[in-house]
C-alpha positions in Angstrom: 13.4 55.3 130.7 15.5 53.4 128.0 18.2 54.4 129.5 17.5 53.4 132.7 16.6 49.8 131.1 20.3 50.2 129.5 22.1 50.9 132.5 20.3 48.0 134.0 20.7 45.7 131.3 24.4 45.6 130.4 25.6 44.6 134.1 22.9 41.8 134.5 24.2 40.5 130.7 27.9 40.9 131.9 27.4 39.4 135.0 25.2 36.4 133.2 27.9 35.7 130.6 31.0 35.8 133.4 29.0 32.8 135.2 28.6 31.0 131.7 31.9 31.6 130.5 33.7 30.9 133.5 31.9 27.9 134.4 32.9 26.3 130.6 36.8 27.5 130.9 36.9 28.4 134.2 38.2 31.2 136.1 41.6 32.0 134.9 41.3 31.4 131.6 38.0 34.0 131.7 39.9 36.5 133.2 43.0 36.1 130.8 40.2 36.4 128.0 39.0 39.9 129.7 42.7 40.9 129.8 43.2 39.9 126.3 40.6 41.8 124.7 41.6 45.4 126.9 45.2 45.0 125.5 44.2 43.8 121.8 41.1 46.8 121.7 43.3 49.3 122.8 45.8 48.4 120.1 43.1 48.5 117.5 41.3 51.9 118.7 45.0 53.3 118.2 45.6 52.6 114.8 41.9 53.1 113.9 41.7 56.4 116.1 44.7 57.6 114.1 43.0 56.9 110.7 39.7 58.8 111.7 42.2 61.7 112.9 44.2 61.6 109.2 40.5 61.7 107.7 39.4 64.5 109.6 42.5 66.6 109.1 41.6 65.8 105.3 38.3 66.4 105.5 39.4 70.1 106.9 42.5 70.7 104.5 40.0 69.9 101.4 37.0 72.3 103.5 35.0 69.3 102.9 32.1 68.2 105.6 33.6 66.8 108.2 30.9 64.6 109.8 31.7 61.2 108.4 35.0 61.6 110.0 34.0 63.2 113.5 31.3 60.2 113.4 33.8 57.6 113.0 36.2 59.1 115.7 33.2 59.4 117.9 32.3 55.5 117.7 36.0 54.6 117.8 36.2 56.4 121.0 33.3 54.9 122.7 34.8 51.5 121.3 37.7 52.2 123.4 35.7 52.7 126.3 33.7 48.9 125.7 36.9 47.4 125.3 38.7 48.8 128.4 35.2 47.9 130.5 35.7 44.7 131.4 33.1 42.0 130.2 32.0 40.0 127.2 29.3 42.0 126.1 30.9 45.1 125.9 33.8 43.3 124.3 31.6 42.2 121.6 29.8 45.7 120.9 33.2 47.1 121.2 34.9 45.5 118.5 31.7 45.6 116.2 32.3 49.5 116.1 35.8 49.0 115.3 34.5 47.4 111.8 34.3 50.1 109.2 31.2 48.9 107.5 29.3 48.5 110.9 30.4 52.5 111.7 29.0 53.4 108.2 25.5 51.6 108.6 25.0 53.5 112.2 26.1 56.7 110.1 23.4 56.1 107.6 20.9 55.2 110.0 21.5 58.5 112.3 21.6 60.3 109.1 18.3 59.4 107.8 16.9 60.5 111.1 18.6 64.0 111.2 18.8 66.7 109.1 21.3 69.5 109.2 20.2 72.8 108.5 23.2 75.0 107.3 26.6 73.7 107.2 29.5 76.8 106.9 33.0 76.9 107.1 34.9 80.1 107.6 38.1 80.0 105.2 39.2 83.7 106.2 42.4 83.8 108.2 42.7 85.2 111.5 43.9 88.7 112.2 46.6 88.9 114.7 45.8 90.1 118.4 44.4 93.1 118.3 44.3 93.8 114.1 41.1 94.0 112.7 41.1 92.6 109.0 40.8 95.1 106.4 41.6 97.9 108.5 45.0 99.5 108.4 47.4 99.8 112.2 46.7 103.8 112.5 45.1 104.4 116.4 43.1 107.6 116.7 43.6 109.4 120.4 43.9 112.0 122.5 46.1 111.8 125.3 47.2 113.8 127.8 50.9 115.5 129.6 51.1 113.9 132.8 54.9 114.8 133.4 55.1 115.3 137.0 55.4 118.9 138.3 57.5 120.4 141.0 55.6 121.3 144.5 54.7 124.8 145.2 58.2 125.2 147.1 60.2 124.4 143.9 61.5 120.9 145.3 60.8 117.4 143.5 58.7 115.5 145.1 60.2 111.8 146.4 58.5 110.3 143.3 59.8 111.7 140.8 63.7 111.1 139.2 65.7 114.2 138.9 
């Protein structure tokens, strides 16, 4: 149902905000302002997106948890998708999760309401195709002659190369 409400809520607020905005500045300069903040957001979620990415590759070189970081690439991606929605709204909550210390206090508050049972990281290395770690290349078989054999009047058959 909150959802719902949500999905409601956010076009009604945008559409609210246009009217205000536009009727104080009028219509140009609200839609250079829309404009603005698509091409100044998606500047910022690049250079923030490729700081969560560095801190994830770090969290995984170190095999530390990698949550913080997937969190913070998460809400920097959703940013991205406020920012690129036009309105002021989403503008706003946009560019709130672009600031670090915002990010962190959502962290802490999802935190505190989940708890992770078992957290494991496998450091072994994949075998190559078909190699089985710790087992040596030898393949025990039986096989079979299939060499072809001449028909019962001595010729080859057309199959065969003779």
């Amino acid at each position: 149902m909150w959802l719902f409400a949500l999905f409601l809520a956010v076009p009604l607020i945008e559409i609210a905000l246009f009217i205000q905005i536009g009727g104080w500045i009028g219509l140009f300069p609200t839609l250079g302002v829309v404009v603005l903040t698509a091409i100044l957001g998606t500047f910022l979620v690049r250079s923030q997106g490729a700081q969560a990415l560095n801190g994830l590759r770090g969290a995984m070189a170190d095999l530390r948890d990698p949550t913080d970081a997937l969190a913070h690439g998460a809400m920097i991606l959703f940013s991205g998708a406020l920012l690129l929605t036009p309105g002021f709204f989403t503008d706003a909550v946009g560019f709130a999760l672009l600031i670090p210390g915002v990010r962190q206090a959502i962290i802490r508050r999802v935190r505190a309401r989940i708890t992770v049972a078992e957290f494991e990281y496998n450091t072994t290395r994949a075998a190559p195709h078909g190699a089985h770690p710790g087992r040596n290349d030898v393949i025990d078989g039986d096989f079979e002659d299939v060499t072809p054999r001449p028909r019962g009047d001595g010729k080859p058959s057309g199959w065969t190369q003779h």
